[in-house]
mmCIF file of the N, C-alpha and C atoms, coordinates in Angstrom:
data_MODEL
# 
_entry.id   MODEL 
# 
loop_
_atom_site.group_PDB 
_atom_site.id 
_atom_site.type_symbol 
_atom_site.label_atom_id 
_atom_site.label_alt_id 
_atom_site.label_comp_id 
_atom_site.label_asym_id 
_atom_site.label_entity_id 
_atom_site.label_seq_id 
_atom_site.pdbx_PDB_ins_code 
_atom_site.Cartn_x 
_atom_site.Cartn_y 
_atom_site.Cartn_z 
_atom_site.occupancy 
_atom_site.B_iso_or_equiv 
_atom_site.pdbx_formal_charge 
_atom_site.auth_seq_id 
_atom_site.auth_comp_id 
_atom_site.auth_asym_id 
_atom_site.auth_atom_id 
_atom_site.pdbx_PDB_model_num 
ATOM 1   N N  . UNK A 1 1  ? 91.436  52.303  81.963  1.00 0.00 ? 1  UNK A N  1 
ATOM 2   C CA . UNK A 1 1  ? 91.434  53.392  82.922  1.00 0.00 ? 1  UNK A CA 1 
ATOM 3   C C  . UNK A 1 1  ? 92.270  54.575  82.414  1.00 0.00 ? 1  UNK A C  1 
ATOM 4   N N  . UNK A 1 2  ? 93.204  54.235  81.895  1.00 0.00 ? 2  UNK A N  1 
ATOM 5   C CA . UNK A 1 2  ? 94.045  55.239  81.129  1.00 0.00 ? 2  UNK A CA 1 
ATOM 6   C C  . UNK A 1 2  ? 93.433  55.804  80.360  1.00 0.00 ? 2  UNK A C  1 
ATOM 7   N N  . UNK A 1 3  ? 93.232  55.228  79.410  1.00 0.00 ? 3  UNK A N  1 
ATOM 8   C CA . UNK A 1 3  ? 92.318  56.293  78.482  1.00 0.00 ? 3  UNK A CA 1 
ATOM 9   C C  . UNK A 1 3  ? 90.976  56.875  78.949  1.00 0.00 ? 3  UNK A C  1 
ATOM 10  N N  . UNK A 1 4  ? 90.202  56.690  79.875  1.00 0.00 ? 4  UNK A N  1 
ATOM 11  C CA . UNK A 1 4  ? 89.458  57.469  80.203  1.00 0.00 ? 4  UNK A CA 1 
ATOM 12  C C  . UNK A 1 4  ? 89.865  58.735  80.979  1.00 0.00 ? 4  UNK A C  1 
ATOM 13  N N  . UNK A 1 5  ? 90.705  58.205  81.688  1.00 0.00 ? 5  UNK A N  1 
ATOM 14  C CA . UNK A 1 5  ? 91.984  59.526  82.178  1.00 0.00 ? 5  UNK A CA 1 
ATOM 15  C C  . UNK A 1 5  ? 92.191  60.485  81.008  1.00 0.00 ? 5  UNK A C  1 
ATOM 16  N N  . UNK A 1 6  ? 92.684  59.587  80.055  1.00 0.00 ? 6  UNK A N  1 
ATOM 17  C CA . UNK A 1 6  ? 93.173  61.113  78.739  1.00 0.00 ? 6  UNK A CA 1 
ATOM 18  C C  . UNK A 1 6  ? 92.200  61.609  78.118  1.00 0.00 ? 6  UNK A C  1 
ATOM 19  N N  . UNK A 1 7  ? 90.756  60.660  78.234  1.00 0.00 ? 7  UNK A N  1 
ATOM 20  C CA . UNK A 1 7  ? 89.611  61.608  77.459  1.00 0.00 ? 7  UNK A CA 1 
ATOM 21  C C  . UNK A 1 7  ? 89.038  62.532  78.330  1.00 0.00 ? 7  UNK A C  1 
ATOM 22  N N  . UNK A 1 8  ? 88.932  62.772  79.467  1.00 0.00 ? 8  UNK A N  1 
ATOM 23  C CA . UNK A 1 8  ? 88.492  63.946  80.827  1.00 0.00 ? 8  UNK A CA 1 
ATOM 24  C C  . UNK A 1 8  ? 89.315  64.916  80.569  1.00 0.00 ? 8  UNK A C  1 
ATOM 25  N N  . UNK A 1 9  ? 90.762  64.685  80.217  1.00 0.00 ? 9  UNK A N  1 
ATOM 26  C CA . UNK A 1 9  ? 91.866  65.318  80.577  1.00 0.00 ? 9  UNK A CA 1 
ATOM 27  C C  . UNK A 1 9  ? 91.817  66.453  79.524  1.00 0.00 ? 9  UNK A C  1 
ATOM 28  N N  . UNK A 1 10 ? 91.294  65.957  78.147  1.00 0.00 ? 10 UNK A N  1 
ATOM 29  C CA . UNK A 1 10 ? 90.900  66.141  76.640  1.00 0.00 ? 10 UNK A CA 1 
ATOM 30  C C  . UNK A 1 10 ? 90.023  67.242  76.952  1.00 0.00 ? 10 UNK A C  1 
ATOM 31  N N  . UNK A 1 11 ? 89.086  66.873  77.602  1.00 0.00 ? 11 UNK A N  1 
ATOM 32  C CA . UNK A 1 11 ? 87.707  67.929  77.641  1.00 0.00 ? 11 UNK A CA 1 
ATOM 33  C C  . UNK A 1 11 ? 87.882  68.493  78.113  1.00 0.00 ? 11 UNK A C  1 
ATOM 34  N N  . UNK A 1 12 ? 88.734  68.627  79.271  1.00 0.00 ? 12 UNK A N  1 
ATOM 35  C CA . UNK A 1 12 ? 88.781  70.012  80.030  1.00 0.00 ? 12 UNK A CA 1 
ATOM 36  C C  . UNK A 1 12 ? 89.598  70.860  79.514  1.00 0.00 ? 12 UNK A C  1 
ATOM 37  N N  . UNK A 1 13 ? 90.882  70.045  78.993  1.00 0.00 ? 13 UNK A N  1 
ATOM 38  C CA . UNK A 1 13 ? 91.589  71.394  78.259  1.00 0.00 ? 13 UNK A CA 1 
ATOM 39  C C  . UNK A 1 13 ? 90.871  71.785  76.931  1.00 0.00 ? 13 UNK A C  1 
ATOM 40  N N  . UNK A 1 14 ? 89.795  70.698  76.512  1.00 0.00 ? 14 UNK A N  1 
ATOM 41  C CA . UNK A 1 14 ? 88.848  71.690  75.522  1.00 0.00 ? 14 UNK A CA 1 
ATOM 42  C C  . UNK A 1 14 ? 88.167  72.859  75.712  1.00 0.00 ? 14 UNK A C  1 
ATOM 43  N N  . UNK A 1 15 ? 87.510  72.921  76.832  1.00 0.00 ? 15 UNK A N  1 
ATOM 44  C CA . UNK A 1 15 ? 86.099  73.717  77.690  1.00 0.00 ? 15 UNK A CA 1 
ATOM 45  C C  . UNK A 1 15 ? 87.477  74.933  78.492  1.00 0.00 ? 15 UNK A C  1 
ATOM 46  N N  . UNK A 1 16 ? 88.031  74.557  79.018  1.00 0.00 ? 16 UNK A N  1 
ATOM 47  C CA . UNK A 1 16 ? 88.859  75.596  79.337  1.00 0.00 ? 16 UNK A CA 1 
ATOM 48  C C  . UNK A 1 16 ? 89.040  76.947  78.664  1.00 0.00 ? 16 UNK A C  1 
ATOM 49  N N  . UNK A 1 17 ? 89.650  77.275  77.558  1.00 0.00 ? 17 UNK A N  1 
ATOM 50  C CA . UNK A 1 17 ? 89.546  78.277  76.587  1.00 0.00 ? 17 UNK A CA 1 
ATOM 51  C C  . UNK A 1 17 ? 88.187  79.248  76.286  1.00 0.00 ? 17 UNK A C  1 
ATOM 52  N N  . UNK A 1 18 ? 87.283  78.411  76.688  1.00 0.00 ? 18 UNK A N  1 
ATOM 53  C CA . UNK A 1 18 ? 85.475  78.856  76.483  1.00 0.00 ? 18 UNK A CA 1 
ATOM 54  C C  . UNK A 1 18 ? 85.657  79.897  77.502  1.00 0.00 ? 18 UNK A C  1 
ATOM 55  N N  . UNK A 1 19 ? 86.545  79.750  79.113  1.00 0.00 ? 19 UNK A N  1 
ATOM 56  C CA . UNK A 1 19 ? 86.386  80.600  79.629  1.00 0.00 ? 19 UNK A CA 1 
ATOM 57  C C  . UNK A 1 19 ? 87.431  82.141  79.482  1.00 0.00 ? 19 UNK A C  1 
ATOM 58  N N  . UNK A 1 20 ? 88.068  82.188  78.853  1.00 0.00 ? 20 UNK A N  1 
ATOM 59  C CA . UNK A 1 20 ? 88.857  83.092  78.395  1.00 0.00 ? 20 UNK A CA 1 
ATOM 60  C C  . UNK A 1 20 ? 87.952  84.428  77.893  1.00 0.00 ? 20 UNK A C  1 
ATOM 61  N N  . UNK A 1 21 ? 88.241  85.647  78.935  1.00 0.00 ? 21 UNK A N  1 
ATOM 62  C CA . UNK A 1 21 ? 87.593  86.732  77.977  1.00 0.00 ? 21 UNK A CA 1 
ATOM 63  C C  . UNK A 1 21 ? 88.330  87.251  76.752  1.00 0.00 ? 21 UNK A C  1 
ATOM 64  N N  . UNK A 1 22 ? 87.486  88.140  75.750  1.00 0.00 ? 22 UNK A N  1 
ATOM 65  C CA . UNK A 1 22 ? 87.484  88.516  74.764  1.00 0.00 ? 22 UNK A CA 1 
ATOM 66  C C  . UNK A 1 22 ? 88.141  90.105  74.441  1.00 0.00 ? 22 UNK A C  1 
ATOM 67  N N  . UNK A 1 23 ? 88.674  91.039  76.521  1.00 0.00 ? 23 UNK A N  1 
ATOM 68  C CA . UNK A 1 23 ? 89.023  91.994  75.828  1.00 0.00 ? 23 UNK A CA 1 
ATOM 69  C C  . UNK A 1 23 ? 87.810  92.773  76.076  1.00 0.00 ? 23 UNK A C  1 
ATOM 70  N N  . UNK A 1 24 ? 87.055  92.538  75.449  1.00 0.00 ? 24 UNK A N  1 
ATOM 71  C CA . UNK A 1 24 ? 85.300  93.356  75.231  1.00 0.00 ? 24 UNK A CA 1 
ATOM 72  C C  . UNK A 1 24 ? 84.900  93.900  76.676  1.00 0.00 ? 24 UNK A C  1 
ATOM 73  N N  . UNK A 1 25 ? 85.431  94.045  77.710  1.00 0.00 ? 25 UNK A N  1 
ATOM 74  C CA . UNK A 1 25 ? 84.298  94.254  78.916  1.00 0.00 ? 25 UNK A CA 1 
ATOM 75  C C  . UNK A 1 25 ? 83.871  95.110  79.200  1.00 0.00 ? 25 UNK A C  1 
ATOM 76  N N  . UNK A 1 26 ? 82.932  95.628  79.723  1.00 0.00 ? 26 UNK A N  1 
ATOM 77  C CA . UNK A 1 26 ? 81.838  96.870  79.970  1.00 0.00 ? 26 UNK A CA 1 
ATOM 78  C C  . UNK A 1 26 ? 83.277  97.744  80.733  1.00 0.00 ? 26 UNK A C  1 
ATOM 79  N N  . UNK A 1 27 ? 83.962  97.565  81.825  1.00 0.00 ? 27 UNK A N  1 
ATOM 80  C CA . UNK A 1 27 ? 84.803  98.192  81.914  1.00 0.00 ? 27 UNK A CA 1 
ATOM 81  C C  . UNK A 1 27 ? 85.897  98.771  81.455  1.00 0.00 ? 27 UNK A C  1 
ATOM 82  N N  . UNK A 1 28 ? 86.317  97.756  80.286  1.00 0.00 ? 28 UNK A N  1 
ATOM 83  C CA . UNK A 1 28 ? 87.853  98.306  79.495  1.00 0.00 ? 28 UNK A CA 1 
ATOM 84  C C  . UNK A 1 28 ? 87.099  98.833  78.308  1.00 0.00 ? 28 UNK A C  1 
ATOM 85  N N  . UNK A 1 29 ? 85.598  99.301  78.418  1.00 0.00 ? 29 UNK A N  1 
ATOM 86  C CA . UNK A 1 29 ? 85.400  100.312 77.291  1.00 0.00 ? 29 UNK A CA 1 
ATOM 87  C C  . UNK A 1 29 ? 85.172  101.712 77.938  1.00 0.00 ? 29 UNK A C  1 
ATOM 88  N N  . UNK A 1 30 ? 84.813  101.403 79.272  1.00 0.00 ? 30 UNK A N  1 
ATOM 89  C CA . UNK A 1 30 ? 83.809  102.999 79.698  1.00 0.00 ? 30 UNK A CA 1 
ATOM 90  C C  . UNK A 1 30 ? 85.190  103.730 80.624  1.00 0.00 ? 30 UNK A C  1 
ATOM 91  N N  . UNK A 1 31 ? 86.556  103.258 80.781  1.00 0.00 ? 31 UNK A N  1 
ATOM 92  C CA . UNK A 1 31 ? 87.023  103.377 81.919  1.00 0.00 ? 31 UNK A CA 1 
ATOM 93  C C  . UNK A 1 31 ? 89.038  103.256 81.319  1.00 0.00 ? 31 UNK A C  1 
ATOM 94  N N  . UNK A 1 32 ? 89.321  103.953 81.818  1.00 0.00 ? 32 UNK A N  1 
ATOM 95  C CA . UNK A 1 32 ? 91.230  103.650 81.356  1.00 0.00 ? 32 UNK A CA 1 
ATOM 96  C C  . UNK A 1 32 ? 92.086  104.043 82.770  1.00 0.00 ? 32 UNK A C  1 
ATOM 97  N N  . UNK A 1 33 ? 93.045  103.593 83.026  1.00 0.00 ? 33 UNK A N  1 
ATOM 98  C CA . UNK A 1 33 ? 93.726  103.868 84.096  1.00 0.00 ? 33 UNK A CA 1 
ATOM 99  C C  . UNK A 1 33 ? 95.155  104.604 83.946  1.00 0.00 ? 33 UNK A C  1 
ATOM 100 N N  . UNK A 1 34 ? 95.201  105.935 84.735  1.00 0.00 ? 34 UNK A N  1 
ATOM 101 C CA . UNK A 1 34 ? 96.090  106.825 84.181  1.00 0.00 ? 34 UNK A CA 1 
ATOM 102 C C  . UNK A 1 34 ? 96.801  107.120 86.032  1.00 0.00 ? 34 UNK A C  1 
ATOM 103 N N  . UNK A 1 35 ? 98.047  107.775 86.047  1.00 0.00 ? 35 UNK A N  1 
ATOM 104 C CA . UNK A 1 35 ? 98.949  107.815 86.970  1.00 0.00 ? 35 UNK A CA 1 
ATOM 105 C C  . UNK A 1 35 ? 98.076  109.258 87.669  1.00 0.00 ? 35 UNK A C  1 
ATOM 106 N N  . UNK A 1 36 ? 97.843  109.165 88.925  1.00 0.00 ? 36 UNK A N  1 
ATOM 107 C CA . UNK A 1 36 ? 97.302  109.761 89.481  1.00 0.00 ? 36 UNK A CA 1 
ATOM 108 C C  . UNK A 1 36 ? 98.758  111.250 89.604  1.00 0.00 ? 36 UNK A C  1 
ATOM 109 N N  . UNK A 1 37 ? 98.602  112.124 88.952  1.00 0.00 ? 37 UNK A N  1 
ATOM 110 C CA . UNK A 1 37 ? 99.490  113.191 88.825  1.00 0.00 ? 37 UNK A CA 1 
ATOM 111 C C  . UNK A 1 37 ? 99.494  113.932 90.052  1.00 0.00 ? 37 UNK A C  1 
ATOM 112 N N  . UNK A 1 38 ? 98.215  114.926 90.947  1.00 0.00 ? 38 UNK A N  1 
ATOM 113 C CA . UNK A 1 38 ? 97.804  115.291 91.456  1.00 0.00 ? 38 UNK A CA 1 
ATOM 114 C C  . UNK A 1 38 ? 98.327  115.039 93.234  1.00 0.00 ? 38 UNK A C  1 
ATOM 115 N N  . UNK A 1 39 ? 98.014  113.496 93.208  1.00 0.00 ? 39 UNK A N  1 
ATOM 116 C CA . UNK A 1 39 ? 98.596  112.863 94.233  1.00 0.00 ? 39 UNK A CA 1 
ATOM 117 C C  . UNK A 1 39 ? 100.072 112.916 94.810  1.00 0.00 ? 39 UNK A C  1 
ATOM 118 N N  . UNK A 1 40 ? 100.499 112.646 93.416  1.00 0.00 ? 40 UNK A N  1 
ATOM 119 C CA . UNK A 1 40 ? 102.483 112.189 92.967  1.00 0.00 ? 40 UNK A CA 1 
ATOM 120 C C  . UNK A 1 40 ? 102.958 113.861 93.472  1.00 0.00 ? 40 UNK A C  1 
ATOM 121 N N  . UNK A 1 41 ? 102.076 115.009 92.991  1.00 0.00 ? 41 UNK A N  1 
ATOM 122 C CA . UNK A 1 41 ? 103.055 116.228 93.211  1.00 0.00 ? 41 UNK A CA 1 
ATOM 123 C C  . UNK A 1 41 ? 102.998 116.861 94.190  1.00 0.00 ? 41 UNK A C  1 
ATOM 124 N N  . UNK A 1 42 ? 101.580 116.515 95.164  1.00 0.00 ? 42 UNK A N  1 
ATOM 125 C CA . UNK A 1 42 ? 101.476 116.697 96.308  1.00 0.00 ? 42 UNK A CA 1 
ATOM 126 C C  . UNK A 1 42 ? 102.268 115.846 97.056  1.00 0.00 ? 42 UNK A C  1 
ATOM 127 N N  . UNK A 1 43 ? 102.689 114.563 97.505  1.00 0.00 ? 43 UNK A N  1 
ATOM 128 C CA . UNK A 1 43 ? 103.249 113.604 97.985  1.00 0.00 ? 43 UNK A CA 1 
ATOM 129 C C  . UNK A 1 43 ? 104.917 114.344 97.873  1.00 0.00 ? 43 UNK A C  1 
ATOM 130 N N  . UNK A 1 44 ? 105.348 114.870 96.538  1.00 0.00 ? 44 UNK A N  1 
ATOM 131 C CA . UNK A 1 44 ? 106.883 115.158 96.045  1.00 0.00 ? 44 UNK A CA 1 
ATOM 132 C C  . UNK A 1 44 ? 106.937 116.389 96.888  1.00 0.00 ? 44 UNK A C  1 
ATOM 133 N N  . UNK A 1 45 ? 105.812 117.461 96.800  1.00 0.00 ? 45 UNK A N  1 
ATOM 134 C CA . UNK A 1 45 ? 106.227 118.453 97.502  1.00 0.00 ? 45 UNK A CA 1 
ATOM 135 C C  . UNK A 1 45 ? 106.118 118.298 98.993  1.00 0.00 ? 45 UNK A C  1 
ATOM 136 N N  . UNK A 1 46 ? 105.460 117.765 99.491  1.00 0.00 ? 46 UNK A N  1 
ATOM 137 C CA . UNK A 1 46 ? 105.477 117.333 101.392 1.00 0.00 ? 46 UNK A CA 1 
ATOM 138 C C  . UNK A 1 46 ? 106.655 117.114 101.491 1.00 0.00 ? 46 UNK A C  1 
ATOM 139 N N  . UNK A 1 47 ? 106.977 115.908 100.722 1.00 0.00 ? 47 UNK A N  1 
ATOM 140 C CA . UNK A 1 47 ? 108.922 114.946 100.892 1.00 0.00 ? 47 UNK A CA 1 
ATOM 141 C C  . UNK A 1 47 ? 109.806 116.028 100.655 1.00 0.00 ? 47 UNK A C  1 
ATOM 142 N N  . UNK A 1 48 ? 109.752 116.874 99.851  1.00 0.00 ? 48 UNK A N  1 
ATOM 143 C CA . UNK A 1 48 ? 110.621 118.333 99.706  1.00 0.00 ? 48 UNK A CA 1 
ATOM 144 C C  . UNK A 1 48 ? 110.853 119.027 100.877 1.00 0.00 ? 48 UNK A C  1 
ATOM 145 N N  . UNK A 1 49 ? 109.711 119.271 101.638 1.00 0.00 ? 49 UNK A N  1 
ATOM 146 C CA . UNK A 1 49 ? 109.988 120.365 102.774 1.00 0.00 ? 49 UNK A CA 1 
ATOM 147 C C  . UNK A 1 49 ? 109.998 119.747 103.984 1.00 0.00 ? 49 UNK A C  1 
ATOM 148 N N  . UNK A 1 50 ? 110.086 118.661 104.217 1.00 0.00 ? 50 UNK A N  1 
ATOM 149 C CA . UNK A 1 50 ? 110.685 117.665 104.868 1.00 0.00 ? 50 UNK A CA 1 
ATOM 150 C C  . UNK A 1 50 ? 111.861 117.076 105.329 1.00 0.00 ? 50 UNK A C  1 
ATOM 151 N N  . UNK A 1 51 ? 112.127 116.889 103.532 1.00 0.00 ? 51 UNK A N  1 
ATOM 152 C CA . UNK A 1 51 ? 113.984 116.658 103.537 1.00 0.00 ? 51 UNK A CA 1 
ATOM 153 C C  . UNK A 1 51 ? 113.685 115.013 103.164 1.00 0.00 ? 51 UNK A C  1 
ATOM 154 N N  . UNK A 1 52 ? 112.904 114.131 102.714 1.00 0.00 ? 52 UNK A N  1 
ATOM 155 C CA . UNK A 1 52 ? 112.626 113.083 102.509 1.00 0.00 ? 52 UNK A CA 1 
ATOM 156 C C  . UNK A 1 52 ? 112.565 112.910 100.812 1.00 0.00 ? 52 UNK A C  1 
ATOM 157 N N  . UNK A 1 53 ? 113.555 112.205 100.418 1.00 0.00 ? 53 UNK A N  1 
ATOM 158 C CA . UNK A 1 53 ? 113.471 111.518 99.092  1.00 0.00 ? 53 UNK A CA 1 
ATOM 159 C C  . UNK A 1 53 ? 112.556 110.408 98.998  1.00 0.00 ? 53 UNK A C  1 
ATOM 160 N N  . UNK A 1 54 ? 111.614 110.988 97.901  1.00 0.00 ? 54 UNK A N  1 
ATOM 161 C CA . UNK A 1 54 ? 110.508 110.025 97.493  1.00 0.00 ? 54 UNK A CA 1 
ATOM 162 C C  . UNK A 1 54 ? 111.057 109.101 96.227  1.00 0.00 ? 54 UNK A C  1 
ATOM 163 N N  . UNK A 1 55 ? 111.169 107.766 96.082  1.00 0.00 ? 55 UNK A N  1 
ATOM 164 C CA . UNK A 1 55 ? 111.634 107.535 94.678  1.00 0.00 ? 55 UNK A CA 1 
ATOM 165 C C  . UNK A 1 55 ? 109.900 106.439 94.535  1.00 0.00 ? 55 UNK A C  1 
ATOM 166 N N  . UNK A 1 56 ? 109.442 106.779 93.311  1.00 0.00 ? 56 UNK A N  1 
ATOM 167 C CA . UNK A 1 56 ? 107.940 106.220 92.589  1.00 0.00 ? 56 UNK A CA 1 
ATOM 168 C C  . UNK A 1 56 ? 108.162 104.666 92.807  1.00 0.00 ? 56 UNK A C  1 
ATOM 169 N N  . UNK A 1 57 ? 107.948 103.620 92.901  1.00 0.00 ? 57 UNK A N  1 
ATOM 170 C CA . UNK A 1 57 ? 108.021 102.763 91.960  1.00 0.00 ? 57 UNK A CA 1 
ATOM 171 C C  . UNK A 1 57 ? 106.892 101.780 91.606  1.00 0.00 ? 57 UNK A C  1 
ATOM 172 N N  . UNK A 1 58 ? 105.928 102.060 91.837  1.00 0.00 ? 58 UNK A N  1 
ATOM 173 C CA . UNK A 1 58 ? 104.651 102.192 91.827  1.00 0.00 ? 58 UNK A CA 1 
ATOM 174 C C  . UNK A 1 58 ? 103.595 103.352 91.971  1.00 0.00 ? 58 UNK A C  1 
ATOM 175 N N  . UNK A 1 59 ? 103.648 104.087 90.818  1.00 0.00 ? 59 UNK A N  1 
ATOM 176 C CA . UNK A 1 59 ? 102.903 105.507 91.222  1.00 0.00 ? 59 UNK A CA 1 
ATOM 177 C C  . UNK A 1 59 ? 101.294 105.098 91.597  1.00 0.00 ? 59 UNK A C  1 
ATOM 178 N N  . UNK A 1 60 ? 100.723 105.805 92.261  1.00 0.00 ? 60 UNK A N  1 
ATOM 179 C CA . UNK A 1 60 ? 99.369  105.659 92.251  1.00 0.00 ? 60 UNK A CA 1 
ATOM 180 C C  . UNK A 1 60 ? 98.760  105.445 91.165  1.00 0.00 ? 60 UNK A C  1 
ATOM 181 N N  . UNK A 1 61 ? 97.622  105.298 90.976  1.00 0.00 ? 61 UNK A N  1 
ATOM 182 C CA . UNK A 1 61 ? 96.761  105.000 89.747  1.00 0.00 ? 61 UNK A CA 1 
ATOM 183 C C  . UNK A 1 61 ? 95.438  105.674 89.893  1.00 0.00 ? 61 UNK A C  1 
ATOM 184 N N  . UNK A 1 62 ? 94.740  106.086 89.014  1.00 0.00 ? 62 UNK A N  1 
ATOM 185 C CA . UNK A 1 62 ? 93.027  106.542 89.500  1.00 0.00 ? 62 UNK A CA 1 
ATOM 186 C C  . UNK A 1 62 ? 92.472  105.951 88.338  1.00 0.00 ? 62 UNK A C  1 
ATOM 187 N N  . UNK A 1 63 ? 90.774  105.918 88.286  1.00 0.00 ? 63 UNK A N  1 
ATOM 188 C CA . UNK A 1 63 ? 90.524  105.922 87.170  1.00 0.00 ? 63 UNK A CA 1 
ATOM 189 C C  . UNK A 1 63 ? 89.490  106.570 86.113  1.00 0.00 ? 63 UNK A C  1 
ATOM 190 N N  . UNK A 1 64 ? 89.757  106.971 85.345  1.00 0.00 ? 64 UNK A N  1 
ATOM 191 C CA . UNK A 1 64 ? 89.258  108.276 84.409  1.00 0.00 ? 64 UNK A CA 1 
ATOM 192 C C  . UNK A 1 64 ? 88.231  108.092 83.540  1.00 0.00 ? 64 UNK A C  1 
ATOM 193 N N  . UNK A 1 65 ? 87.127  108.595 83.052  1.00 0.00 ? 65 UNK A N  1 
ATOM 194 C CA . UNK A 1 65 ? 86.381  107.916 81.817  1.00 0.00 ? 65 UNK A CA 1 
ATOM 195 C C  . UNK A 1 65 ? 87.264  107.649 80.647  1.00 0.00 ? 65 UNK A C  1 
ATOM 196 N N  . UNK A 1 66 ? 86.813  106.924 79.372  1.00 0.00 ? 66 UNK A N  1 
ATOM 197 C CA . UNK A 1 66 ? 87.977  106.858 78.211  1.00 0.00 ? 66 UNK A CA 1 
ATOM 198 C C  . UNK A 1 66 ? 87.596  107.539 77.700  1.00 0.00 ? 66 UNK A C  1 
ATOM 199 N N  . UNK A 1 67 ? 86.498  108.650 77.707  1.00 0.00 ? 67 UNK A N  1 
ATOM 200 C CA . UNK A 1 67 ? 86.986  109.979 76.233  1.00 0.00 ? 67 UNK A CA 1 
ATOM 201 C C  . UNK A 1 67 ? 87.592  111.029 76.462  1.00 0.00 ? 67 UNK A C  1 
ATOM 202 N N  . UNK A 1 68 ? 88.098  110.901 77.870  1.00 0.00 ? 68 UNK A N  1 
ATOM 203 C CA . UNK A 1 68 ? 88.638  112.282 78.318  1.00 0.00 ? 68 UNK A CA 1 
ATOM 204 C C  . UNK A 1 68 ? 90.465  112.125 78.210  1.00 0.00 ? 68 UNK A C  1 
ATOM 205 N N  . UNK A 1 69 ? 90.231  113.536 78.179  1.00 0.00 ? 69 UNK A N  1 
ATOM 206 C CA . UNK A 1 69 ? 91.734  113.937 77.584  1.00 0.00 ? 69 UNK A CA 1 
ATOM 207 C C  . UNK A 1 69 ? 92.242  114.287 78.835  1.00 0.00 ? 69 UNK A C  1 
ATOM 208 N N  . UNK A 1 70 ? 92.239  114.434 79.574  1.00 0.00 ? 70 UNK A N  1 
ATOM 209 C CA . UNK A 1 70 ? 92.805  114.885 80.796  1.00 0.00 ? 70 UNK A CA 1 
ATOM 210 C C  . UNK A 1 70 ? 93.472  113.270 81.292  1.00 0.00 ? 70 UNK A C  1 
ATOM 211 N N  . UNK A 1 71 ? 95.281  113.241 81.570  1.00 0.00 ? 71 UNK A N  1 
ATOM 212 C CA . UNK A 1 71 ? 95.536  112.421 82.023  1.00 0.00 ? 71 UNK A CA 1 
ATOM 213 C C  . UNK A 1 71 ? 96.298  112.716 83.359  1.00 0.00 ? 71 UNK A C  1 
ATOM 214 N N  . UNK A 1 72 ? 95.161  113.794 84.274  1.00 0.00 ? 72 UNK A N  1 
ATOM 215 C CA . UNK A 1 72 ? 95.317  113.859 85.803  1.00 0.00 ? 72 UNK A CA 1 
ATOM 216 C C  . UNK A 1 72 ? 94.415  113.472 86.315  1.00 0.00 ? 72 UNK A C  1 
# 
């Protein structure tokens, strides 16, 4: 019984790894994620005339095509 225990146990941590992506995906080629600027300086200036300290610590995010140079 034991050893059929360690040979299941065997295969799955074999077959496991099969599911691991490669990196390659239709999205992390057509697509990059950059700090939404636009948002952050509108948000800083409201908190300004307010009197409210904004501190980031999670800035927004958007997301941009990857050949573009624009990182707003």
């Amino acid at each position: 019984m034991k050893r059929e225990w360690f040979a299941a146990i065997a295969a799955v941590l074999m077959v496991l790894p099969a599911c691991a992506t490669d990196g390659r995906s239709q999205f992390a080629r057509n697509e990059r994620i950059v700090v939404d600027a636009q948002y952050v300086n509108e948000v800083n200036n409201a908190s300004r005339l307010t009197g409210v300290n904004v501190t980031w610590v999670n800035p927004p995010t958007k997301r941009v095509p990857a050949g573009s140079n624009s990182d707003n």
